[in-house]
C-alpha positions in Angstrom: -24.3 40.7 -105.3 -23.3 37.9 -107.2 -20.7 35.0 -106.2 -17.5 36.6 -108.1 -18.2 40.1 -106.3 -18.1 38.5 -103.2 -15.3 36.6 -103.7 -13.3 39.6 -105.2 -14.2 41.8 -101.8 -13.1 39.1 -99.2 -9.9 38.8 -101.0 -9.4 42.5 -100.8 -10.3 42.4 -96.9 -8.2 39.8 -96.3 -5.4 41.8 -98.5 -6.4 45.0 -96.2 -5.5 42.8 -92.7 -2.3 41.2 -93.9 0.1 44.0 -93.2 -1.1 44.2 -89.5 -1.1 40.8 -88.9 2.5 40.6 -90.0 3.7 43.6 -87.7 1.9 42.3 -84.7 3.6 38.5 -85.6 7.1 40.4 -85.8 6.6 42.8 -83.2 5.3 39.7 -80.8 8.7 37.7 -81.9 10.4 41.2 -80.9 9.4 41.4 -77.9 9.5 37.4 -76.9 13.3 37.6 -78.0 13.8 40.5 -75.4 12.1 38.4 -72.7 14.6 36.0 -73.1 17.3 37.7 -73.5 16.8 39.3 -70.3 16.0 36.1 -69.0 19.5 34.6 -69.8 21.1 37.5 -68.7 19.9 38.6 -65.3 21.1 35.6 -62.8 18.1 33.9 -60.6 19.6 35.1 -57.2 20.3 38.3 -58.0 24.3 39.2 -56.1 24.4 42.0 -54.0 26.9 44.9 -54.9 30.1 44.2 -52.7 30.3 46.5 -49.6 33.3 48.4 -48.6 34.1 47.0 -45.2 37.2 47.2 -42.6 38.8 44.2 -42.4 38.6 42.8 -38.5 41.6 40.3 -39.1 44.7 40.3 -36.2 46.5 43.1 -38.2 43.7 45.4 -39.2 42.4 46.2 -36.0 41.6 49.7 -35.4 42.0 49.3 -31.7 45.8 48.5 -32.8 46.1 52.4 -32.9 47.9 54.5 -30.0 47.3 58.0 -29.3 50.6 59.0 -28.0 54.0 60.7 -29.4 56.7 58.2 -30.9 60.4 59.0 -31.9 62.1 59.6 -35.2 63.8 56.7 -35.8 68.0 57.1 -35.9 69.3 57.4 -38.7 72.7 59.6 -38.1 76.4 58.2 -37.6 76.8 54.3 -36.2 79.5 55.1 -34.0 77.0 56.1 -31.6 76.7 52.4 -30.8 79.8 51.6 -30.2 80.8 52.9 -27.4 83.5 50.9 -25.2 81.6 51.0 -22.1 78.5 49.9 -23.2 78.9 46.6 -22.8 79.7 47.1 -19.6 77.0 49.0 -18.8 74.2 47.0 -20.3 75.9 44.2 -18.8 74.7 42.3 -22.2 75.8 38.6 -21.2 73.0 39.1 -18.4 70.8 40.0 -20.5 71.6 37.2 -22.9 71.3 35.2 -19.9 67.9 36.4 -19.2 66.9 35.8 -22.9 68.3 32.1 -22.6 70.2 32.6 -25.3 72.4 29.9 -25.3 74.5 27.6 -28.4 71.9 26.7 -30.9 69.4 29.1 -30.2 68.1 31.5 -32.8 67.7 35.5 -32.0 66.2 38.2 -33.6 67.4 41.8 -32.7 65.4 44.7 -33.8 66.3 47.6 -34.5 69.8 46.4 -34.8 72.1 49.3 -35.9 75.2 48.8 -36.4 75.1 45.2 -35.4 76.3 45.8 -31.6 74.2 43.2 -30.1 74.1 40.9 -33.6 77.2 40.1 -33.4 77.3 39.2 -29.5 74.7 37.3 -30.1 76.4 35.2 -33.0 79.1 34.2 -31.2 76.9 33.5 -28.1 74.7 31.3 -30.4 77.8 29.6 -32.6 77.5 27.8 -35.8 74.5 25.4 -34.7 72.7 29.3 -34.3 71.3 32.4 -36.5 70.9 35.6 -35.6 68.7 37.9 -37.6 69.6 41.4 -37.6 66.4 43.5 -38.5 66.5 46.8 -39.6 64.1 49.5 -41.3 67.6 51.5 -42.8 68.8 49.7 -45.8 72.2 51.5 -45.5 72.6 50.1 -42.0 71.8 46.6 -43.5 74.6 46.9 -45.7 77.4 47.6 -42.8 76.3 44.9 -41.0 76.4 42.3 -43.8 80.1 43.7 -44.3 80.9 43.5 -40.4 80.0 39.6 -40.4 81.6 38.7 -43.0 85.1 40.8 -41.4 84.7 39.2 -38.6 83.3 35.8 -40.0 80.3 35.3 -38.8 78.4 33.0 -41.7 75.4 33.0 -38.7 73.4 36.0 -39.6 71.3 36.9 -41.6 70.0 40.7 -42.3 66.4 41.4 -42.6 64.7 44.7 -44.0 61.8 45.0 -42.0 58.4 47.6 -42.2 57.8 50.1 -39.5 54.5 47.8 -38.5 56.2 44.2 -39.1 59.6 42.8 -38.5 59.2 40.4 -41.3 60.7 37.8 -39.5 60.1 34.2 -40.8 57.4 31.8 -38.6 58.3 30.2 -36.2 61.8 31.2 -36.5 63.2 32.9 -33.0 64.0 31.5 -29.5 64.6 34.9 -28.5 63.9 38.7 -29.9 65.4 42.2 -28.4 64.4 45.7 -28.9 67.8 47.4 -27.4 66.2 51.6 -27.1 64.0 50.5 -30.1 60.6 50.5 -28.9 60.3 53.9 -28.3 60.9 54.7 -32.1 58.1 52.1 -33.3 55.2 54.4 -34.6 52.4 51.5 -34.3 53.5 49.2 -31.4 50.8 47.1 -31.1 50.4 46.1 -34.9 53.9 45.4 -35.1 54.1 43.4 -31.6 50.9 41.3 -32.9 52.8 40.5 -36.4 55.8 39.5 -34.1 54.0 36.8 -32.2 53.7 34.2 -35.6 57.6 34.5 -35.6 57.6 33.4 -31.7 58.4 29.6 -31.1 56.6 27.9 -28.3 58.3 29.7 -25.2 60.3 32.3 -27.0 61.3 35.6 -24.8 61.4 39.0 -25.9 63.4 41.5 -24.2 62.5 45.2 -24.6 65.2 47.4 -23.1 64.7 51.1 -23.0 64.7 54.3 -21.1 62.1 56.3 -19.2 60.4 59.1 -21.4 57.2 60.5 -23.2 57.5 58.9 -26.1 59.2 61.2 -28.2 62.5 61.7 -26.8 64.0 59.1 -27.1 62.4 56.9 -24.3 59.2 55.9 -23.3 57.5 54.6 -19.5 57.7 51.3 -18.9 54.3 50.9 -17.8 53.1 52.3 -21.2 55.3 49.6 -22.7 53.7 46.5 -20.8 50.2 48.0 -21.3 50.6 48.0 -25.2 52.4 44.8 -25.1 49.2 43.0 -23.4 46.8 44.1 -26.3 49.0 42.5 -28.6 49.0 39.3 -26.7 52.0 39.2 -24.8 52.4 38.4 -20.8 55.3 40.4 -18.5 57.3 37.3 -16.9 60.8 39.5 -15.9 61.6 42.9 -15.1 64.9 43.8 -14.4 66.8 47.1 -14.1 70.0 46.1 -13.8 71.0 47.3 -18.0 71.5 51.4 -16.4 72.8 51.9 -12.6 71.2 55.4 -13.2 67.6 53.8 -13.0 66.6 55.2 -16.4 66.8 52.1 -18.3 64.6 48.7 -17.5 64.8 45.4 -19.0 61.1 44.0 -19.7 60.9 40.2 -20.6 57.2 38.7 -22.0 56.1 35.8 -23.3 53.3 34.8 -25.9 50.3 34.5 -23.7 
């Protein structure tokens, strides 16, 4: 074989291998780029998926929950509440008394109606004071928004709460009442926990109602002062002078 044979045939080899070198050079750039994309992509501590969890914050807690009946809360005619002898009977000075709800202070009543006690309370309280009438029924918002401003009382203020929260402002009350309220509140310990941020430093809450089951209209005291504890609250008062017929009781507790 001479010299130009032997040239001619290691050309045509090298021809031969030139396609599969090529391929393998692009295919190893292929795969190289992938590696890095993935690289860039995929984070070096890889983050766990989020887990669905129950939140174990003050107003979440499942231990919140009751397992007894609760009332339908009123909503029929307002005249109901205005009864001449009421005031007699409740003997509400007394219990304003018992609240120390003097000039100055600021009260919340819940569950507030047509404004019966809201508007005691504003004139006990005077122009220094505020009174915040709260109230899940909108329509009963609106007649006692008209009812202060007949009888000119620039000192309260009308708030539409939640059936778990009163909404009430922090910090806010010197004194709260619940006249035959409590019985109709469908989760009493959530809402009595979202009550206590509202609470000044020595602020009373008064809960008057009347002996029941819980959903006729009334519920046991004990029940009351056992549901109140797990939201944080302390009995300091009892008094059962608001009914001479011993079905009502006044119950007075403080932030513990």
């Amino acid at each position: 074989m001479n010299v130009r044979d032997k040239g001619n045939r290691e050309r045509r080899f090298h021809l031969h291998l030139l396609p599969r070198s090529v391929l393998s050079v692009l295919l190893a750039l292929v795969l190289l780029g992938c590696a890095l994309a993935n690289q860039q992509t995929r984070p070096a501590n890889p983050i766990a998926s989020p887990k669905s969890s129950v939140s174990t914050g003050p107003d979440e807690r499942s231990s919140d929950r009751i397992a007894r009946p609760t009332s339908e809360p009123y909503s029929g005619s307002l005249s109901i509440f205005e009864d001449p002898k009421r005031e007699e009977r409740l003997q509400v000075n007394r219990v304003m008394d018992v609240l120390a709800i003097k000039s100055g202070s600021t009260v919340a009543d819940v569950g507030a109606g047509s404004g019966w006690f809201t508007v005691r309370a504003a004139k006990r309280v005077g122009s220094t004071g505020l009174v915040y009438a709260v109230e899940i029924n909108g329509e009963y918002l609106k007649h006692i928004d008209k009812r202060s401003r007949e009888e000119n009382l620039s000192n309260i203020r009308t708030i539409l709460g939640k059936a778990d929260d009163p909404l009430l402002p922090e910090k806010s009350v010197d004194a709260v009442l619940l006249l035959k309220t409590y019985h109709e509140i469908s989760e009493p310990v959530r809402w009595l926990r979202r009550l206590r941020p509202s609470m000044r430093e020595g602020a009373r809450l008064g809960i008057i109602d009347r002996t029941g089951k819980g959903d006729d209209h009334g519920v046991d005291q004990e029940t009351v002062v056992k549901e109140a504890q797990r939201a944080g609250f302390v009995l300091v008062e009892q008094h059962d002078f608001v009914k001479p017929d011993e079905m009502d009781y006044f119950l007075v507790f403080r932030v513990r």
